[in-house]
N, C-alpha and C positions, 0 to 999 in steps of 0.2 A: 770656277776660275777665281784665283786668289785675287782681292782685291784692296787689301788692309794698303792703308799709304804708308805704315812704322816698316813694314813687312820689303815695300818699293823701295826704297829709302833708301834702304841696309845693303839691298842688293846692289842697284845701283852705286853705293858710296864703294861699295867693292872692286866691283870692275871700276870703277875710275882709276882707283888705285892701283889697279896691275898684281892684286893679288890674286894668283891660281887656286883654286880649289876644286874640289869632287864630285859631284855630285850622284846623285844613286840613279841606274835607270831609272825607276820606277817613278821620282819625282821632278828629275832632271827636266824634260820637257813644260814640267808646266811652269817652274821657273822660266826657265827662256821665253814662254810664251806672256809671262808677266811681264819681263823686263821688257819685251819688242813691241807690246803691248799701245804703247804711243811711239811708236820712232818707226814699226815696220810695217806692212800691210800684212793682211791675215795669213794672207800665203807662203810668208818667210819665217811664220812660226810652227808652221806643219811639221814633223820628224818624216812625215810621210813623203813629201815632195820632194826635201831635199835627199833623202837616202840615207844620212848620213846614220840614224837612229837603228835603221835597218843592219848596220855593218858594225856596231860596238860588239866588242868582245870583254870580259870576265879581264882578259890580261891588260891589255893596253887601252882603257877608258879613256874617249874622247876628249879635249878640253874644249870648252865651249869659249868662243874671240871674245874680249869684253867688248859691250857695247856702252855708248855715249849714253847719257840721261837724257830722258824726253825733255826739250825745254821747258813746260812747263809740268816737269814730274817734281815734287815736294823733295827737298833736301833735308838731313837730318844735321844741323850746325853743330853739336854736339858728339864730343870721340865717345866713344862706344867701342866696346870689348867683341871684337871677330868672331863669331862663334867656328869653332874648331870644323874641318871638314870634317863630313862625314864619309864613314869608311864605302866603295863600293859594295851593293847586291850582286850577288851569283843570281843573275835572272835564271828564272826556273822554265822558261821556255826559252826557245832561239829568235821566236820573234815576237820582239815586243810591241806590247799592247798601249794603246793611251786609256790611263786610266779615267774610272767612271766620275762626274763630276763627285758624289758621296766621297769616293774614296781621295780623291784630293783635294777634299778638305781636311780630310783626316791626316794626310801626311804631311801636307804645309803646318799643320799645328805642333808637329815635332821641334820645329825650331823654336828658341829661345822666345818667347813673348810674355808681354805687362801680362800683369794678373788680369783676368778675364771680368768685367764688369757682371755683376751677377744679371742673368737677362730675365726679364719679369714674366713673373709667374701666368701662365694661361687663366685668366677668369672661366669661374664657374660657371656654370646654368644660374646659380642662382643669385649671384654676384650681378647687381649692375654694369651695363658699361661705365667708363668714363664720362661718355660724353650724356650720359643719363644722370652725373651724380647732382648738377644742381636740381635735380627735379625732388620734388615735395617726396619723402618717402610715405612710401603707400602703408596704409594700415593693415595690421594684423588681419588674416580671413579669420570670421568666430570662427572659433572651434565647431568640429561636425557633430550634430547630435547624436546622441549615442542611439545604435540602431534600436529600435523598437521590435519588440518580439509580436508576430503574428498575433493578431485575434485571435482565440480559441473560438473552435468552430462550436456553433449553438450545440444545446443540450440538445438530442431528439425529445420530442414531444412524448411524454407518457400518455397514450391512448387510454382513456379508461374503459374497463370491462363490465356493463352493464347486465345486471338481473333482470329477469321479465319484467319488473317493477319499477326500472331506471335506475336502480341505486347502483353506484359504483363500487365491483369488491374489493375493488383496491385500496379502495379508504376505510374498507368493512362495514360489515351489514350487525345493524343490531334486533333484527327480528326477525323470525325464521319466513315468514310468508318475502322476506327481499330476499333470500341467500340464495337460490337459485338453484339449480338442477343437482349442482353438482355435491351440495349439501344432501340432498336430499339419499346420494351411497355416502356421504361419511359416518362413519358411525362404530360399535360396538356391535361385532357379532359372535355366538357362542354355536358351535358344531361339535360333535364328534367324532373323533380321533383315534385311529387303530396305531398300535407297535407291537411287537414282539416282546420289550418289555414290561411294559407297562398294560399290556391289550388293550378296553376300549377307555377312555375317558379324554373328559371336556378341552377343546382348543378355543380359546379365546383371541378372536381376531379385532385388530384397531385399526380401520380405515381413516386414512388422512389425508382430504383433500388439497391440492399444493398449486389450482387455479389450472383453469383452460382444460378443464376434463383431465389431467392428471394426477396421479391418487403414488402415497406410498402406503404403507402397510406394516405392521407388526404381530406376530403370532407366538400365543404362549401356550405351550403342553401344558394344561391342568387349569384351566380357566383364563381372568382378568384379573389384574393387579387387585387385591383387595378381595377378591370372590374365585378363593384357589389357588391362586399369586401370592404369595407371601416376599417381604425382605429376604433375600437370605443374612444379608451381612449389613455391619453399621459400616457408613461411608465412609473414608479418609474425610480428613479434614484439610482445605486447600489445593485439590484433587480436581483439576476443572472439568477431565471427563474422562470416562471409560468404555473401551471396546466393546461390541457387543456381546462375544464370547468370553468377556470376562467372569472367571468364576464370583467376583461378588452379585450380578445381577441372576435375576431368574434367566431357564434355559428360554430363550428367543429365538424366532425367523423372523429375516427383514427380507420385504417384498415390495414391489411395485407394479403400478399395469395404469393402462388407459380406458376412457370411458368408448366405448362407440352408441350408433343408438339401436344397435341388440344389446347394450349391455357393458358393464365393469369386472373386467378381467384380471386379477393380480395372481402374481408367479412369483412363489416364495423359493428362498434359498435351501430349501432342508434337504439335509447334506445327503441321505441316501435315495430314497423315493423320487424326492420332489414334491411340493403343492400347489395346488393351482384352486382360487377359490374366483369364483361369480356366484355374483345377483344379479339381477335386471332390473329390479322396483327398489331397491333399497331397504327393502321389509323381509325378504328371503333369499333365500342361495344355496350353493351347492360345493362340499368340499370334494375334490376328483386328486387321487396321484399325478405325479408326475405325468404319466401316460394315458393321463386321461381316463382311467380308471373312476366307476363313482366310488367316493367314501360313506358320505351321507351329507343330509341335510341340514342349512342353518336358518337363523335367524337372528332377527336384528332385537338386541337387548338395549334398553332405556335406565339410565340406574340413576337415585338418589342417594343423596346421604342421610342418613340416620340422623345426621345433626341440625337437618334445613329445618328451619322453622321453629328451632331450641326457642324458648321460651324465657325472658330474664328474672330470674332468680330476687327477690325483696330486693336482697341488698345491694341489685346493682344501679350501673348510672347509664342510663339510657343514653345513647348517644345520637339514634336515630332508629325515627319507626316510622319513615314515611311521611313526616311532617318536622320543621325546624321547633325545635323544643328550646332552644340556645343555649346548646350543647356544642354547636360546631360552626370555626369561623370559614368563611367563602364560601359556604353552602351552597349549593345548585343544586337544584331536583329537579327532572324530567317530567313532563305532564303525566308519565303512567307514576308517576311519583318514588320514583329511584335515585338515591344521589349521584352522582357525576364525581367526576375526579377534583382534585385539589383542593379538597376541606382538609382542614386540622380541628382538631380539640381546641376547645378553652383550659380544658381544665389539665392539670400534668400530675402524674401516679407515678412513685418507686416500683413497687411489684402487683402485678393485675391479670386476671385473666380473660383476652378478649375473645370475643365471639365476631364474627362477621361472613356475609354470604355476598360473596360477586358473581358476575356475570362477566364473560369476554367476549369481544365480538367474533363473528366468523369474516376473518382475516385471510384465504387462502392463497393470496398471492403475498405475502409476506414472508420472511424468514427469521430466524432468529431470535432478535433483542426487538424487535418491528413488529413482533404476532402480538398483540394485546398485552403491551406492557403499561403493568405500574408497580402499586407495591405499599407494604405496609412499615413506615418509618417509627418502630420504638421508639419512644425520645426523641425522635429524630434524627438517632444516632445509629440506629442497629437495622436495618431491611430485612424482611421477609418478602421474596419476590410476587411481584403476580403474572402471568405470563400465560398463553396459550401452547402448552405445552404437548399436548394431547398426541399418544399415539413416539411419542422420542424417545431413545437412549436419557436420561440423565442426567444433564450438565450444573454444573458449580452456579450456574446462573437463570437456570427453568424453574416454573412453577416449585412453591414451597420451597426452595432452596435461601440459604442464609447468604446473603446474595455476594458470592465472587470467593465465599471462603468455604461452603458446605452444602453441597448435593443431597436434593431428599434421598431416604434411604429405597424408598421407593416410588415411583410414577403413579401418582393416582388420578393426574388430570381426565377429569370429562370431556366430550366433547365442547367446541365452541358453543355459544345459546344455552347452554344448563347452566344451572344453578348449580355453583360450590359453595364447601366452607369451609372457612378456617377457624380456628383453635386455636389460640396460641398464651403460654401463660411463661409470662417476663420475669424475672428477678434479675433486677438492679446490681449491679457489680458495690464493690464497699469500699472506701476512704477512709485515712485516715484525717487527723486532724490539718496535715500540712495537705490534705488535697492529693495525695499521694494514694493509687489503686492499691489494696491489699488482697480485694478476691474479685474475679470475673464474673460477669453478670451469665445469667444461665437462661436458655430456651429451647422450649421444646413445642414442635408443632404436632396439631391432627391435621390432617388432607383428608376432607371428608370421611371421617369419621375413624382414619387410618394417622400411627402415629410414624410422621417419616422426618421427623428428628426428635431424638430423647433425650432432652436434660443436655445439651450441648452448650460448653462454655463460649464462651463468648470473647476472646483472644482481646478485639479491638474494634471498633467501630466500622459500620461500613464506608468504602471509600469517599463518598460523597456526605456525609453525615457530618454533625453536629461534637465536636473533639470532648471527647469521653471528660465528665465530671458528678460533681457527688449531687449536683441539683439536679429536681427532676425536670421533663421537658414533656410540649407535649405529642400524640401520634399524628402523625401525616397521611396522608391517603396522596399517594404521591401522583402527581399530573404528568403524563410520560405522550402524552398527546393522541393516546388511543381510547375511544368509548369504551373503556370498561365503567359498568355500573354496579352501584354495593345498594344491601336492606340487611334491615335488622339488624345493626350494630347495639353491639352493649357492652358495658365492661365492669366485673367484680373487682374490687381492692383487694389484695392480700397481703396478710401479716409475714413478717419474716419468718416468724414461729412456726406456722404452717406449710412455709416452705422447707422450713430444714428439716420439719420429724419424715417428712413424706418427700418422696423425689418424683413421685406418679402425683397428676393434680387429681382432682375430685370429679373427672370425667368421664362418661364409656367411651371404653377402645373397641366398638363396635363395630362388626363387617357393615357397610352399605347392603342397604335393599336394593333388589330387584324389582322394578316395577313396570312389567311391559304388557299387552293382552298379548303376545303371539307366543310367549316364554312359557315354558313347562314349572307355572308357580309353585308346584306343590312341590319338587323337587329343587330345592334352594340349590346354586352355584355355590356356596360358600363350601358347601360337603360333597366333591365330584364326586359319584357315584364308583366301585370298585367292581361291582361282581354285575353289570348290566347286560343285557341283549346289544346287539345291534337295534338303535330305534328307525322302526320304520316311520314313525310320525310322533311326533312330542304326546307324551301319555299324563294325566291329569290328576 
């Protein structure tokens, strides 16, 4: 119900005046019911009661009596401009409705009216009241702290794997009475081999223990790397590793099996037959085909090098013989009187040829860069890895490898617990006056008593090394956190002279011995036999 007094005012000032006007069904009534609004009771504003609403027609629209102003209804003193009738609605029904209160507001606002006071905006949620604004305004919440990511859930515990002895092989065994059972099938063993090609001759197999009684395996038609096994080819250079079937390495089967306690069972891949070799004791065994077929009989081979126990020449400089001589700085020697890792030189050589015999431990739960690492630092710029390599393909970074840039040319590694040696003879790269490299330094290693890199230039320092310069520096025996143990260090100087007439040094490139009681000594490995029987038992 309209209720504005500007709105009362107008109306009323109207009918006083006796001016007729229009008005439209649809809004006519609630006019009348404003203006009767104080002058008449409820029931004389009804369209319903009196009928009269009921009976308008389209042609002849009602005019409504004017009525007298409520006494005390607000007068407008001021002439003001009639707003014009409004034309009649063709009601769109026959009987008319009283409209909804929404909708008569909306039609009473058709008339002429003041500009509409803007009406105030609804406060927000977050907007005070009014009647809140003298209050103190409230301080900022700090800010939330930034959510925190979970605890990582604890490491599991690494269990250690205890030898009959208590030693743990997980941190590795340095002598063979702690290394445990499963040492005792790793190893090197030499059988007899039928094809069609070739008929009967020597297969040399490489057991490698890998922790918890499981074993992998490597087999070569025609002996063991070094005794049969020849290089075929010189390795790329930056080449980190090769297939097994690749034609640079010897023809190979890689195999694997588990220990039970009847015994150690491995199952080679070869490609037609099949092989399948066991021992029980770790000192003999049996080669069978694929189908179980017997082949013949093995045994377990023990091999040195030729080179253990080289003897130092006048002119060298002892660096270590089982006593500090003070030759080498951080020196540690074991009470069986072996060096330990992390000695260097005092003293620093251009071109030299070193001699040295380590030991690695037996690691078998290890892999990798983790089997008995360290390494020989030239200058402290150039590495010769040391590594337990025993029984692997050949990577850019195993034993004798020039480490991360050159692959031995062949695998000579012993098992873990033997005595190796290396060989190796340096020449110093060349400078000029401004410090500027004008030739690469050159090496070339033996691997017991095998050369499995020849005169190989030397591109740039190894990654971790000492940045290539014309001063000398001196060797590292590098600490990589594994027991490996070194004897009989020594080292000769040599002249440049000596190295340019000659590119072989002054050493034999001699096969390893065979040194075992159950081996058929008199018939060396080095020379597989071509025209033999079947051996029913190793012949002397």
């Amino acid at each position: 119900m309209i209720k504005h007094p500007w709105f009362r005012s107008l109306s009323m000032r109207i009918l006083a005046a006796g001016v007729p006007f229009f008005v439209s069904q649809t809004w006519a009534p609630a006019t009348l019911q404003v203006l009767a609004e104080d002058a008449q009771p409820a029931s004389a504003m009804n369209p319903m009661n009196s009928g009269a609403a009921g009976q308008e027609t389209s042609a002849n629209p009602p005019v409504e009596k004017p009525m007298p102003p409520a006494p005390n209804s607000p007068v407008m003193m001021v002439d003001e401009v009639v707003p014009p009738a409004v034309p009649q609605e063709t009601p769109t029904s026959p009987t008319p409705t009283s409209p909804a209160p929404d909708q008569t507001v909306a039609k009473a606002s058709d008339a002429k009216q003041p500009p509409k006071q803007p009406e105030p905006k609804p406060q927000s949620a977050d907007q005070p009241a009014e009647s809140k604004k003298s209050e103190p305004a409230k301080k900022p919440a700090p800010p939330k702290p930034a959510p925190t990511k979970p605890a990582a859930p604890p490491k599991p515990v690494d269990k250690p794997f205890l030898s009959p002895t208590g030693v743990d092989l997980k941190k590795g065994a340095i002598r063979v009475e702690d290394a445990g059972p499963d040492f005792a099938l790793q190893g090197e063993y030499m059988a007899w081999d039928w094809s069609a090609e070739k008929g009967w001759h020597w297969l040399g197999i490489q057991v490698v223990a890998t922790g918890d009684g499981t074993f992998e395996a490597l087999a070569y038609p025609g002996g063991l790397p070094g005794n049969g096994v020849a290089a075929r080819a010189t390795m790329p250079i930056g080449t980190p590793q090769i297939k097994a079937d690749s034609e640079l390495l010897p023809t190979l089967w890689q195999g694997s099996g588990k220990a039970t306690p009847e015994g150690l069972l491995i199952t080679f891949n070869q490609p037609s037959e099949g092989r399948k070799f066991v021992t029980k004791d770790g000192q003999t065994g049996q080669l069978f085909k694929g189908d179980g077929a017997l082949i013949s009989q093995a045994v377990k081979w023990s091999r040195k090098s030729q080179r253990e126990g080289a003897q130092p020449p006048a002119n060298a400089v002892v660096l270590f013989d089982g006593t500090d001589n003070g030759q080498l700085k951080n020196l540690k020697i074991s009470p069986e009187g072996l060096m330990q890792i992390g000695s260097e030189t005092k003293g620093a050589w251009q071109n030299f040829h070193l001699h040295a015999e380590f030991k690695t431990p037996f690691m078998p739960f290890a892999k990798g860069q983790a089997r008995a690492n360290s390494g020989f630092y030239l200058q402290k710029r150039y590495e010769v890895q040391v590594l337990d390599s025993f029984g692997l393909i050949p990577q850019f970074n195993d034993a004798a490898a020039i480490y991360r840039n050159k692959m031995p040319d062949l695998n000579m590694s012993f098992p873990p617990l033997s005595w190796q040696t290396y060989d190796i003879q340096f020449q110093a790269p060349l400078f000029d006056e401004q410090g500027t490299k004008i030739q690469n330094g050159r090496l070339t290693v033996w691997h017991n008593g095998i050369v499995v890199q020849n005169h190989v230039s030397l591109e740039n320092k190894t990654g971790g090394g000492t940045k290539e310069g014309p001063e000398a520096l001196p060797i590292l025996f590098q600490n990589h956190g594994n027991p490996v143990e070194f004897r009989n260090l020594w080292l000769v100087e040599l002249s440049p002279q000596v190295l340019q007439a000659s590119t072989t040094p002054p050493v034999p490139t001699c096969l390893p011995v065979v040194a075992t009681p159950n081996a058929c000594v008199s018939t060396t490995p080095c020379c597989p036999p071509t025209k033999h029987r079947r051996p029913a038992r190793c012949r002397r």
